[in-house]
N, C-alpha and C positions, 0 to 999 in steps of 0.2 A: 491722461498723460501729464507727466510732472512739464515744469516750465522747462526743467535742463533737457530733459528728453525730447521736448519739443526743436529747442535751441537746439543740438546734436543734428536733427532732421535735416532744418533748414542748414545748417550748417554742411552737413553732408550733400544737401540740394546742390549748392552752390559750389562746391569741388568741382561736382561733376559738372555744373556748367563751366566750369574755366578749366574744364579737360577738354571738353567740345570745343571750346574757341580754343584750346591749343591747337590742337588737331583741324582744326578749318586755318589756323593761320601756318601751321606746317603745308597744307595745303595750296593754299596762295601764294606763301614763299616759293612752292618747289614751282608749281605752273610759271609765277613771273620767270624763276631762275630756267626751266627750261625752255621760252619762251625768249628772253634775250639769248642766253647762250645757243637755239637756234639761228636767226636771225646773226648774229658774229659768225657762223660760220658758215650760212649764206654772204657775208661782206668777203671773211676769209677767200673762199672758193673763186669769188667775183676777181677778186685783186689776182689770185695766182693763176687762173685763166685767160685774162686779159680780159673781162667782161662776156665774157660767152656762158651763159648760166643755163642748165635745162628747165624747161617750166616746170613747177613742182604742181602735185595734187594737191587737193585741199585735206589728206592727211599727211602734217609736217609736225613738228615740233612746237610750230608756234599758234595751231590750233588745238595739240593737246596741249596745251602751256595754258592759255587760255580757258578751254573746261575745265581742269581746272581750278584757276582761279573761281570760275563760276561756282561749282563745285563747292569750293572752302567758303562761296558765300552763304549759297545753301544750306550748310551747315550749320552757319551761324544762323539764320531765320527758326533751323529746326529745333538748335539747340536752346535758343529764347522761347518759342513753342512750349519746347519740352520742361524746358525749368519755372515758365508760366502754369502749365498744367499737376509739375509736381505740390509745388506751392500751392495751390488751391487746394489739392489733395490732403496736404498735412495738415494745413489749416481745418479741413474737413474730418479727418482722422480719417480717411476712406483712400489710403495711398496701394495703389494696384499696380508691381514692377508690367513695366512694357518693355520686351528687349525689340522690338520692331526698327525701331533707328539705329539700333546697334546692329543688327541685321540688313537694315536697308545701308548704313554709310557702309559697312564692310564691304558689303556687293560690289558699292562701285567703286570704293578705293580698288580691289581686286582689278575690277573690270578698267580701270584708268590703266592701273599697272601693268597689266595684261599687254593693253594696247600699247606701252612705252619700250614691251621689249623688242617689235622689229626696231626702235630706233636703237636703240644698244647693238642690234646683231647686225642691223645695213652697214655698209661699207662700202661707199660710193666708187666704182671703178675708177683705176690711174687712169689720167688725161695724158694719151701720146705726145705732147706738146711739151710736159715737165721734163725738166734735166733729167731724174730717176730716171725715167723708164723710156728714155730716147737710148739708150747702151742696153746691151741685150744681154743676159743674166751671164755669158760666157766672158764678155769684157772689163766687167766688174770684179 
């Protein structure tokens, strides 16, 4: 293999690692951001009830926020993994595509997603207490 052909490899090695750490820090970003923005509207709800809050389960927003983040870090462990193991490989001349990781992070992006859509589709019942819905849909 000429030296530019080599240089191209590696070069092309390391794209794809700073496409995986995009993609793990997309990941991070959106867990932190849905992870506060639940929690705000745990504060939200707290203030316009007067502090009467239902206990929530341990599936809320701010433990898929959470996974993740974890998630986007595992990524990054896999995608150092994987750009150690390419590099070895060029260096070797003995480079075998694996889409395994590409298969395995899809999965659970899917499966994170998956699980973000009851929070999009809940819609937490009107509290009898609010101005709204103390007037009965004929007074309005």
């Amino acid at each position: 293999m000429s030296k530019i052909d080599r240089q191209r490899e590696h070069q092309a090695n390391e794209r794809t690692f700073l496409a995986w750490l995009r993609t793990a820090v997309a990941l991070i970003g959106f867990g932190f951001a849905l992870s506060r923005f639940g929690l705000f509207l745990n504060h939200l709800e707290i203030t316009i009830t007067n502090g009467n809050l239902p206990l929530e389960s341990w599936v809320n927003s701010q433990s898929l926020g959470l996974t993740l983040v974890i998630v986007g870090i595992l990524v990054i462990v896999l995608a150092l993994w994987r750009y150690n193991q390419v590099l070895r490989q060029i260096e070797e001349a003995k480079y075998h595509p694996n889409p395994l990781m590409v298969w395995l992070t899809a999965g659970i992006v899917i499966f994170l997603g998956l699980l973000s859509i009851p929070f999009l589709l809940w819609q937490q019942p009107s509290n009898p207490d609010t101005p709204a819905s103390l007037s009965s849909p004929t007074e309005r």
